[in-house]
N, C-alpha and C positions, 0 to 999 in steps of 0.2 A: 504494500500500500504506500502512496507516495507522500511523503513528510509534508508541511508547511515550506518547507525551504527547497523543495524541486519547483526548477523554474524554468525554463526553455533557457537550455546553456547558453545560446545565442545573448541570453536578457546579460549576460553576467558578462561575456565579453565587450558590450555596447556599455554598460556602466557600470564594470568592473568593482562591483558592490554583490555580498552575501546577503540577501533580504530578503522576506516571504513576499508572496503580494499584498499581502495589507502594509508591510513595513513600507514596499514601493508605491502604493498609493499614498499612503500616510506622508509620504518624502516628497511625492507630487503634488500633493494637493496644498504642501507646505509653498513650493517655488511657486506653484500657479498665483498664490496668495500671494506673493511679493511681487510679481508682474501686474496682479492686477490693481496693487497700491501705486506701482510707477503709472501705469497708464492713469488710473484713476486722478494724480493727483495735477497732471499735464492736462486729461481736458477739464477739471476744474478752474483751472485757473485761465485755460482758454473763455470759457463756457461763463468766466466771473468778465472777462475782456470782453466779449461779447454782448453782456446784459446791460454791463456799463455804457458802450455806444448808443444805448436808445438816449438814453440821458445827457447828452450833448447835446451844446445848442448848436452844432454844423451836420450833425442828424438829419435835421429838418433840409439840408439844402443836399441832401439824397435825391437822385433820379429814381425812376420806375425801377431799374434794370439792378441798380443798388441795394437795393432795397428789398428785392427779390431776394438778388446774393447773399444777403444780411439775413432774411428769415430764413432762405434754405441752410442756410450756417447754424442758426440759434439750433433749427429742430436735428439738423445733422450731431450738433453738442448735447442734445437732451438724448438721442436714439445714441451713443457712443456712450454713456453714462449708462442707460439703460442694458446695452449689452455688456458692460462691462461688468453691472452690478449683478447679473444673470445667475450667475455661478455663486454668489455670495448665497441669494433668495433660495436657490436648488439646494444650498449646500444646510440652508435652515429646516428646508420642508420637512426632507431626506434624515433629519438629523438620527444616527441612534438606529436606520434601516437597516446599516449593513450593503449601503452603496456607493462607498467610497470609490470606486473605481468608475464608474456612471457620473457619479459628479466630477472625477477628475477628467473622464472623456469630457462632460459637457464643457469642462471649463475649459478645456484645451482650446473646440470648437468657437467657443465664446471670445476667447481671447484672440484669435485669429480675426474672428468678424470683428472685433474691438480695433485691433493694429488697421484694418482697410479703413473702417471709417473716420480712426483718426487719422491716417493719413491722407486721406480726402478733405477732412475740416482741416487741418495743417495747411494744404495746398491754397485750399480755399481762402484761410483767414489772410493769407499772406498775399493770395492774386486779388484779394477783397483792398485791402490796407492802399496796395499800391495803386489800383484804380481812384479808390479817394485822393488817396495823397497826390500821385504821379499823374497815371491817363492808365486809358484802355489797354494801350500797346505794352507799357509798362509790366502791368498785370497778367498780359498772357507771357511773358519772359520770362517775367519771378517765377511763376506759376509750371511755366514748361523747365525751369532750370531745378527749382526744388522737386518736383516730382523726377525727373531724371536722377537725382540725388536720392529720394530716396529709395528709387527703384536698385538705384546702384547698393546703398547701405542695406537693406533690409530686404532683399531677394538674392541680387546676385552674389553679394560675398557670403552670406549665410550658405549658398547652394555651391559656392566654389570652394568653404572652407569645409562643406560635409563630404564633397565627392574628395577631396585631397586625405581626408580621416577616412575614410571607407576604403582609398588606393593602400592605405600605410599598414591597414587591418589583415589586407588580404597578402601583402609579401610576407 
């Protein structure tokens, strides 16, 4: 009969740790929780940048088009919070079920949708900023230069530094 600590040999060479699966859930569900306080506290403080704008008196001298940007932004910061906070709500419901593992899937999942639509409001706040400030043209620059950046930061080296540890596994 198989112990608490057989584990698909594969799990032990990928995170070189002796753990049952509740300890690797329990150790996941730890990191997911610290990810979701970084993101969490990034779009708040977008999301407080945001609220703030209505309350200026150069608000009012927003175009149609601005203004759009600005609400699709605010509900974009409300829906980033909410997925963010996903995994928190699940991990209450659940509490005590014995579905540690379910919620660390969901949180995984969560946290992934969480990174897209903050870096959509990211792009956004930033091609928003410089259209008030600068002009249009301005704005799609910022806008196509950070998003290249962060396509570069947070897709491509993450996927060139996993296929390089995968290459080093296998000699």
């Amino acid at each position: 009969m198989p112990s608490d600590r057989d584990t698909d040999p594969h799990d032990d060479l990928v995170n070189g740790r002796d753990e049952t699966p509740a300890e690797r859930a329990d150790r996941n569900w730890i990191e997911v929780l610290q990810e979701l306080r970084v993101l969490q506290t990034g779009t708040q403080i977008l999301t407080g940048f945001l609220l703030a704008l209505a309350f200026q008196p150069a608000f009012a001298d927003l175009n149609d088009g601005q203004r759009v940007m600005y609400l699709t932004l605010v509900v974009l910061s409300a829906v980033s919070a909410i997925v963010a906070l996903a995994p928190v709500a699940l991990h209450r419901v659940a509490f005590q079920h014995g579905m540690k593992p379910e919620v660390v899937e969901y949180g995984h999942a969560s946290l992934i949708t969480a990174l897209v639509t903050v870096a959509v409001l990211l792009v956004g706040v930033v091609a928003f900023v410089f259209d008030v400030v600068v002009g249009d043209a301005a704005s799609w620059v910022a806008a196509a230069a950070l998003g290249l950046l962060l396509v570069a930061l947070w897709i491509v080296a993450p996927f060139v530094m996993r296929r390089r540890s995968s290459t080093r596994e296998q000699r």
